[in-house]
C-alpha positions as CSV (number, residue, x, y, z in Angstrom):
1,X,-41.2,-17.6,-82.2
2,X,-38.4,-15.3,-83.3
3,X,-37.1,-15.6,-86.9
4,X,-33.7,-16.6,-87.4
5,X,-31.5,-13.9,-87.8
6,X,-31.0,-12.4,-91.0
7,X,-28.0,-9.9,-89.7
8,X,-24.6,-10.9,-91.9
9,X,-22.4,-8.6,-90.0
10,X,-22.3,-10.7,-86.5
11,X,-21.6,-14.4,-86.0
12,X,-24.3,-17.1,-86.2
13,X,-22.5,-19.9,-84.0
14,X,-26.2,-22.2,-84.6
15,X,-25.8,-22.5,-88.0
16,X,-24.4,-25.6,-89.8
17,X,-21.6,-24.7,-91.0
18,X,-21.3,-21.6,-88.3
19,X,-21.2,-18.4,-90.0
20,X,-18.8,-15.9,-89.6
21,X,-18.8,-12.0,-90.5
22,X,-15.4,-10.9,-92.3
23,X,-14.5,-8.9,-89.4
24,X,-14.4,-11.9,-86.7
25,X,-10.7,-13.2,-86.3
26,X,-9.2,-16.5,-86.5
27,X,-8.4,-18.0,-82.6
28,X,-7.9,-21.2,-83.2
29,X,-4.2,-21.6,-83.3
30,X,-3.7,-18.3,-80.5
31,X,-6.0,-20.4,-77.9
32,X,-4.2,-23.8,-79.2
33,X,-0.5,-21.8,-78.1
34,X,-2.0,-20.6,-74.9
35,X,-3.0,-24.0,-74.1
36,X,0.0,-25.4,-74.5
37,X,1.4,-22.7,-72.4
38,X,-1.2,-23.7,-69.6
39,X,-0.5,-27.7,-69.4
40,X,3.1,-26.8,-68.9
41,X,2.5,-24.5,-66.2
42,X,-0.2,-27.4,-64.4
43,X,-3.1,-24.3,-64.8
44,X,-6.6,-25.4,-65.1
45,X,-7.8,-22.1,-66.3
46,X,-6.3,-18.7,-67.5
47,X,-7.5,-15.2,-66.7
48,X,-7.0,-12.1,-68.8
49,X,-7.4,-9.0,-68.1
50,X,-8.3,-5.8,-70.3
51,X,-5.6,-3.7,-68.7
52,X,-2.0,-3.0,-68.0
53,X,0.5,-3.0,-65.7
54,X,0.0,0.5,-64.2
55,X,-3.9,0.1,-64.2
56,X,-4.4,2.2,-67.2
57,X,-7.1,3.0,-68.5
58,X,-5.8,3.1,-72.3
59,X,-3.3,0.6,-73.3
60,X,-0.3,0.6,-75.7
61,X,-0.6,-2.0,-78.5
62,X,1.9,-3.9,-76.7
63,X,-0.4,-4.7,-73.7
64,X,-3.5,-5.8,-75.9
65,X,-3.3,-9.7,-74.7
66,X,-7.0,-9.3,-75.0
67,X,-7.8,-8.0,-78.4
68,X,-5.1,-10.1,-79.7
69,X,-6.3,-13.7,-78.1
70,X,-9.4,-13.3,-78.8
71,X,-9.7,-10.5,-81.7
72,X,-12.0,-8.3,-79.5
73,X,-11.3,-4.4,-79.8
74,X,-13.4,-3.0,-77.2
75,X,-11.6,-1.4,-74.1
76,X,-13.2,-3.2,-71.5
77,X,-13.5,-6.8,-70.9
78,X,-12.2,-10.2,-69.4
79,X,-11.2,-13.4,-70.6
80,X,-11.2,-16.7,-69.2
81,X,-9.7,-20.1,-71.2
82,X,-9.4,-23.4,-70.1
83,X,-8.1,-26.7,-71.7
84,X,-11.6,-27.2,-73.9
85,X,-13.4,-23.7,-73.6
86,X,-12.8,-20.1,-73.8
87,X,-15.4,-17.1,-72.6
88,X,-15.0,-13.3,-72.8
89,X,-17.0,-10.6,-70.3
90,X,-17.9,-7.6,-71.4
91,X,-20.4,-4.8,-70.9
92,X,-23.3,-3.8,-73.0
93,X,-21.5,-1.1,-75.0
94,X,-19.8,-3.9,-76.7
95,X,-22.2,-6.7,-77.3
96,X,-22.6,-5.9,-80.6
97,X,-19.1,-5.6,-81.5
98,X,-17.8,-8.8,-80.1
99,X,-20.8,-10.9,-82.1
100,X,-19.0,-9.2,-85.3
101,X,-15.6,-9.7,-83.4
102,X,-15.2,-12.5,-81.7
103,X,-14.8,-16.5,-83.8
104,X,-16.8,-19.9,-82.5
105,X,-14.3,-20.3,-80.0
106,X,-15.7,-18.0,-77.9
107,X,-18.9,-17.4,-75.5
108,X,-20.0,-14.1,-74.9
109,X,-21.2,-13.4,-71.0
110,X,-22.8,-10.3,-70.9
111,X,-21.9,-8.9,-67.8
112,X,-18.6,-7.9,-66.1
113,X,-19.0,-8.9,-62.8
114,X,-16.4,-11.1,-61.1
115,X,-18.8,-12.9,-59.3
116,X,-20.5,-14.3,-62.9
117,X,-16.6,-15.0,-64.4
118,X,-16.0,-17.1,-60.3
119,X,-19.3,-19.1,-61.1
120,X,-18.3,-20.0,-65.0
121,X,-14.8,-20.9,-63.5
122,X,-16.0,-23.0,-60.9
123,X,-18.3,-25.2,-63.1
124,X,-15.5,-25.4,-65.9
125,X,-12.4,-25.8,-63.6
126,X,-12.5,-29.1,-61.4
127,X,-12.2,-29.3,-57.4
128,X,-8.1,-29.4,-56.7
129,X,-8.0,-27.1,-59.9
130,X,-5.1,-24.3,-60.2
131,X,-6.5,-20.8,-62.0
132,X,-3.4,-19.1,-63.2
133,X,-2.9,-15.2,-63.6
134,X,-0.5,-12.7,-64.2
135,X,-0.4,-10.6,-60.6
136,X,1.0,-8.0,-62.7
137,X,-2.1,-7.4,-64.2
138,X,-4.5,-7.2,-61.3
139,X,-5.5,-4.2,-59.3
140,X,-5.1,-5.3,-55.4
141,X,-8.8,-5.3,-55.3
142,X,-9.7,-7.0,-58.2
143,X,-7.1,-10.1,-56.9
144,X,-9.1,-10.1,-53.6
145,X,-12.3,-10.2,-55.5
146,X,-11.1,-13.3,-57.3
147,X,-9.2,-14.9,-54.1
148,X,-13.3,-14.4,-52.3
149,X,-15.0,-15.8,-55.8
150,X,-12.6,-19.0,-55.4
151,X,-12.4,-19.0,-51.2
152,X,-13.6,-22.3,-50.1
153,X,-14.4,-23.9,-53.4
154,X,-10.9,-26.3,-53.7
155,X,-9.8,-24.2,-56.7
156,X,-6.3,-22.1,-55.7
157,X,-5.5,-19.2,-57.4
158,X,-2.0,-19.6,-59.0
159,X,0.4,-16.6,-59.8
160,X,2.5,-17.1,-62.9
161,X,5.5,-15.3,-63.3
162,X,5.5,-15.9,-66.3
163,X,2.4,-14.1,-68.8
164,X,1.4,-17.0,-70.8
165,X,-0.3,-14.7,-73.7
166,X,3.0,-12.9,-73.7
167,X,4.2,-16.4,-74.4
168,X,1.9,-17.7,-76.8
169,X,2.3,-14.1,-78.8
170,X,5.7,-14.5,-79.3
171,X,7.7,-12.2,-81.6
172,X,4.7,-11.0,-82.9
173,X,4.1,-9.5,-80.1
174,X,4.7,-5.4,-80.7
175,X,8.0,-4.1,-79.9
176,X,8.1,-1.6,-76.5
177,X,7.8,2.1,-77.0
178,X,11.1,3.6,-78.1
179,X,9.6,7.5,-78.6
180,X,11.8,10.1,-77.0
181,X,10.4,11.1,-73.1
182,X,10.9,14.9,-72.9
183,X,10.3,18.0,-69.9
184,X,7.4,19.8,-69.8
185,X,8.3,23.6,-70.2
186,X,8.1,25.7,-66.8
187,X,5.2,28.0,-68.7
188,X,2.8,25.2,-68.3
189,X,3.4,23.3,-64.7
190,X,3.5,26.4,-62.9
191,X,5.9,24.5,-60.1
192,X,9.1,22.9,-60.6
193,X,9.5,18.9,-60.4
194,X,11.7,19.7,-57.2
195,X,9.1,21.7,-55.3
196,X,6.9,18.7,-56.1
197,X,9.2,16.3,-54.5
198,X,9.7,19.0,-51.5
199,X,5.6,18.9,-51.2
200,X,5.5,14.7,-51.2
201,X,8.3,14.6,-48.6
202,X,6.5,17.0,-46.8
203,X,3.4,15.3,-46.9
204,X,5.5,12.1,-45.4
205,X,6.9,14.0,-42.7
206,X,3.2,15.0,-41.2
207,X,1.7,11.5,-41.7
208,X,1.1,10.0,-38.2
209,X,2.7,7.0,-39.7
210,X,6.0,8.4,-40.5
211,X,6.6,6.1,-43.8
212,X,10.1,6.1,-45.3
213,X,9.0,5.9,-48.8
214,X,6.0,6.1,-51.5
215,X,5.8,3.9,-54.9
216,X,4.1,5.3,-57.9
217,X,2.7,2.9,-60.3
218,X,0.3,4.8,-62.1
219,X,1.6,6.5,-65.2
220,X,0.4,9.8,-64.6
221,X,1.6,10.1,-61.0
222,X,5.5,9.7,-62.3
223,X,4.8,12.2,-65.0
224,X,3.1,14.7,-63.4
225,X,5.9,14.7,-60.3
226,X,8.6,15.0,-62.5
227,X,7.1,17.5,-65.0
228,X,8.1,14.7,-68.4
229,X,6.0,13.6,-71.3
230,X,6.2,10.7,-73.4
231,X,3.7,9.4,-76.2
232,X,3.9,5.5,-74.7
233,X,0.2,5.1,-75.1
234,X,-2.0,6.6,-77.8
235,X,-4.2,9.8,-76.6
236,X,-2.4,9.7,-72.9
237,X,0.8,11.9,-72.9
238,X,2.2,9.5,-70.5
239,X,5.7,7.0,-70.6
240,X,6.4,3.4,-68.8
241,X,7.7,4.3,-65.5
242,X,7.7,3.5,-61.5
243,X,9.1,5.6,-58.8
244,X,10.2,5.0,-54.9
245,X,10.6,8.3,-53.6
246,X,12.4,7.8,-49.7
247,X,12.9,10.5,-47.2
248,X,16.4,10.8,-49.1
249,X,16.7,9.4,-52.4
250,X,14.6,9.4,-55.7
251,X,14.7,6.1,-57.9
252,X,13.0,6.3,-61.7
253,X,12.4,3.1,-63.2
254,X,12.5,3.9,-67.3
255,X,14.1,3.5,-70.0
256,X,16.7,5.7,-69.6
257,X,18.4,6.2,-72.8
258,X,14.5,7.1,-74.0
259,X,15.3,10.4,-72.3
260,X,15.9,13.6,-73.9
261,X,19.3,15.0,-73.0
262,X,17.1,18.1,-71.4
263,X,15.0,15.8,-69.7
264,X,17.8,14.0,-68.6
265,X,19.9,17.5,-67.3
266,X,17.1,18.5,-65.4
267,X,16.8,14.8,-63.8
268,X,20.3,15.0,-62.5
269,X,20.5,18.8,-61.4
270,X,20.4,17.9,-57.8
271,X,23.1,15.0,-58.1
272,X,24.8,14.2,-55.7
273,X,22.2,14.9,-52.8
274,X,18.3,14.1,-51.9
275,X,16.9,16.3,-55.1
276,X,19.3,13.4,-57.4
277,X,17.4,11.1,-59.1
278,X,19.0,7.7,-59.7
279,X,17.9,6.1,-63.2
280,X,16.8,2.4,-62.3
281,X,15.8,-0.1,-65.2
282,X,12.5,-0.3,-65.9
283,X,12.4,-4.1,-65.1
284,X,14.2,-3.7,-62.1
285,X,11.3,-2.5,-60.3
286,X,10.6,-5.8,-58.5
287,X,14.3,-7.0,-57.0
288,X,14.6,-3.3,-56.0
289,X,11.3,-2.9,-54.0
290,X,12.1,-6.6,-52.7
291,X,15.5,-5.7,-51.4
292,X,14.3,-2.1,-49.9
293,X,11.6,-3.7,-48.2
294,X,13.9,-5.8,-45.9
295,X,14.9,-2.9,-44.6
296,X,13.1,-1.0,-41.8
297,X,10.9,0.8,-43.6
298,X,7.4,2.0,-44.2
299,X,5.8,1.9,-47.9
300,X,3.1,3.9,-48.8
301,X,1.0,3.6,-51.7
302,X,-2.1,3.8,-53.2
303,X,-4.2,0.9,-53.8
304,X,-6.0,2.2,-57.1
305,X,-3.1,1.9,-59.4
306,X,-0.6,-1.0,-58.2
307,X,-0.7,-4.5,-58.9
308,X,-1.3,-7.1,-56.3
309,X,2.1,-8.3,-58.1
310,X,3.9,-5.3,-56.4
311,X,2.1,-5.2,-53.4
312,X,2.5,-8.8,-52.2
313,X,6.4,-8.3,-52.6
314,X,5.6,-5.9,-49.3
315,X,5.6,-7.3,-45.6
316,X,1.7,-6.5,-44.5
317,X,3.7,-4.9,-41.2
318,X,5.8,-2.4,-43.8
319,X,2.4,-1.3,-45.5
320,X,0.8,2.3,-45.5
321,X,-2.2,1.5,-48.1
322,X,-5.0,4.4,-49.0
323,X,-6.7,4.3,-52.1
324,X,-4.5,6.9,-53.8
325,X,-0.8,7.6,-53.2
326,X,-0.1,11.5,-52.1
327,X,1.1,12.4,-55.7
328,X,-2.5,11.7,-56.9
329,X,-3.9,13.8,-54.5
330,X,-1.3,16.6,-55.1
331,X,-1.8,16.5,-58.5
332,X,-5.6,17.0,-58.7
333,X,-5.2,20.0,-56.5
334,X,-4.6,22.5,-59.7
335,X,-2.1,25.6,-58.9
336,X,-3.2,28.8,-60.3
337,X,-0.7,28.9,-63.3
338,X,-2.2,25.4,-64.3
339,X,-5.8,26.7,-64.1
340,X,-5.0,29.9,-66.1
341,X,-4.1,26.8,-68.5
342,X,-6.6,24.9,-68.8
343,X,-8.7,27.9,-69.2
344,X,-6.6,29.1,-71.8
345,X,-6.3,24.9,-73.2
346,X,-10.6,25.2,-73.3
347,X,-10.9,28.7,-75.5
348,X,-8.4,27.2,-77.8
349,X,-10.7,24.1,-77.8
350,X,-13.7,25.8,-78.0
351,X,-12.3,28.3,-81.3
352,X,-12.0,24.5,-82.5
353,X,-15.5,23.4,-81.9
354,X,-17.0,27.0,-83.3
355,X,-15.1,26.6,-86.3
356,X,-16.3,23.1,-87.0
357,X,-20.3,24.0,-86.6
358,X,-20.0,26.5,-89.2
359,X,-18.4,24.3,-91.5
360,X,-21.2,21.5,-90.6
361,X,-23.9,24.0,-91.1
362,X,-22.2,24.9,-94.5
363,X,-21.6,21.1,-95.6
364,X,-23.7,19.4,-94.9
365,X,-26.6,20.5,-96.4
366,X,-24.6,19.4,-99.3
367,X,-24.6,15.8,-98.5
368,X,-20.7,15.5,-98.8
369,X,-20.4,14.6,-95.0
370,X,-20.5,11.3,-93.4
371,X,-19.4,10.1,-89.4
372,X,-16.1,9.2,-90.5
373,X,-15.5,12.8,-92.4
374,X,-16.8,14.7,-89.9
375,X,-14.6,13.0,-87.3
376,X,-11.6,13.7,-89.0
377,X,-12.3,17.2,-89.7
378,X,-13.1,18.5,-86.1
379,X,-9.6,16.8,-85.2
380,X,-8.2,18.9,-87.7
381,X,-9.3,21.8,-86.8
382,X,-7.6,21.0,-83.2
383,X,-4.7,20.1,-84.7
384,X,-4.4,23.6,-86.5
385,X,-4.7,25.2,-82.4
386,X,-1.2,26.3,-80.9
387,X,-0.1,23.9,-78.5
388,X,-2.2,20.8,-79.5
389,X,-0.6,17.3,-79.0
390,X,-3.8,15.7,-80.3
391,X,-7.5,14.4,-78.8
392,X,-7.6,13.0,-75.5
393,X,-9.2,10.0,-77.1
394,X,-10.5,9.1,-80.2
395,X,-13.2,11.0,-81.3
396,X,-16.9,9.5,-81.2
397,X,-19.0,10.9,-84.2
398,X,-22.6,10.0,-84.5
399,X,-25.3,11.8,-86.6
400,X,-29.2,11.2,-86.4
């Protein structure tokens, strides 16, 4: 028989009264809000997602629904909450972590797959049952995985408009990004953001489908084609943005007065004429993709990084769908002036690393150094390098 656990840093759930580790968060009136939210919108369930609405991998505080319904701070996971219960999925690098994390409120599944979070919602969610999501927050795929889990079961998958977290958070929820988006300097993109355009035009042209226009959703793609840089989400130089490039005319959905007045002289260089780019609203990226899509037209995008919320505004017939849009293929085809630097960007890392070994070998004998120390000093020391904007994520220091 196993002992009882004797661990005080994760929950014990079993024990009377249950016992909670000081770094487990309160629920009870987040998953009380949400609740309310649900009833009101005749939802039997509610699923949320880990990411954004671009498919990001790393998310700005703004987009952490998870972490902030159910106090988890891993980057991966799912969670599920009906009227009486409440679930998160997540992977084995953060079991751990969510015992210490997570309240009573909450099971832990240990798994990710969709088909285990279908199964839990079909016992907890009755026959005639609506399961309510944000299609905003879905990859195409993921929604289709769902749709399958559900298919034939008498539970309907329900979009809401509406994001009931984004609800239930209220005005606590963290304000958008308001950082300034600036250009990239020619030394470092080695092409200019109008041969880029020239390139994904040209790339239309020779498609045997011909299509009239391509939509970017994934953070990177707009960045990279138009050569800016913004600091919207920690460790990823990146900025909230779409983009439907046509044949003829460029939209940019941002914030527009978050441009720098460079960034903004180099956008409208070409204006009037097919190298102008109009500045669209952010928000506006839905009524304007739903109004060009009337139109005779062909969309092409790639299925990776947009939302089944973007895609289902498109007729079927008007679809060019591959898994990645052209810009992401363009972009991981390096030039020779941007492998010159990222072979100078590695030497300066590497001076970096060199220097930090000799200052481990030299410390630590002396027992001054622990993880968090050490961590800290390394991202120093890349810091100190010319041309450093910071880690590419957060270092992960381990010793022994």
């Amino acid at each position: 028989p196993q002992a009882p656990s004797t661990r005080n840093d994760i929950r014990d759930c079993s024990a009377d009264p249950p016992y909670l580790p000081p770094t487990a968060t309160n629920t009870t009136a987040r998953l009380a809000a949400l609740r309310s939210a649900l009833r009101a919108h005749g939802a039997h369930a509610y699923i949320v997602p880990s990411t954004d609405a671009h498919m990001s991998e790393y998310i700005s505080e703004r987009d952490a629904r998870l972490g902030w319904l159910t106090g988890f701070t891993g980057s991966a996971g799912t969670a599920v909450v009906t009227p009486d219960k409440a679930a998160l999925w997540t992977d084995s690098r953060y079991w751990t972590q969510a015992e210490r994390e997570l309240d009573c409120n909450w099971e832990l599944q240990r798994t990710t797959a969709i088909e285990s979070i279908g199964t839990w919602i079909l016992r907890a969610v009755p026959a005639g049952g609506n399961v309510g999501l944000d299609p905003f927050l879905f990859s195409i795929d993921t929604w289709n995985s769902y749709s399958q889990a559900l298919h034939g079961s008498g539970r309907t998958l329900l979009p809401l408009e509406t994001n009931l977290v984004d609800q239930a958070w209220g005005d606590q929820r963290p304000p958008p990004s308001s950082s300034e988006i600036y250009s990239l300097p020619a030394e470092f993109t080695g092409s200019s953001w109008q041969e880029k355009v020239a390139g994904i035009r040209q790339r239309m042209e020779q498609h045997l489908r011909r299509p009239s226009a391509v939509l970017l959703s994934g953070l990177e793609e707009t960045a990279w084609l138009f050569n800016l840089r913004g600091d919207d989400i920690p460790y990823n130089p990146v900025f909230y943005s779409y983009t439907l490039l046509t044949n003829t005319t460029i939209s940019l959905f941002v914030e527009g007065s978050r441009l720098s007045a460079a960034a903004r002289e180099s956008l409208r260089s070409g204006c009037p004429g097919p190298l102008c780019v109009e500045l669209q609203e952010y928000g506006q990226v839905s009524a304007h993709l739903r109004s060009y899509a009337q139109g005779n037209v062909t969309v092409w995008l790639g299925t990776e990084y947009t939302t089944y919320g973007l895609y289902g505004i498109i007729p079927q017939e008007k679809l060019l769908e591959e898994n990645y849009s052209p810009v992401m293929t363009a972009k991981a085809v390096k030039n020779a002036h941007e492998q010159e630097m990222l072979r100078a960007a590695h030497v300066r890392d590497a001076v970096a690393v060199i220097q930090y070994l000799l200052w481990l070998e030299k410390t630590v004998p002396q027992g001054q150094v622990d993880e968090f120390s050490g961590a800290q000093h390394i991202d120093a020391l890349r810091w100190a390098q010319e041309h450093s904007r910071g880690p590419s994520f957060q270092s992960i220091s381990a010793s022994g």
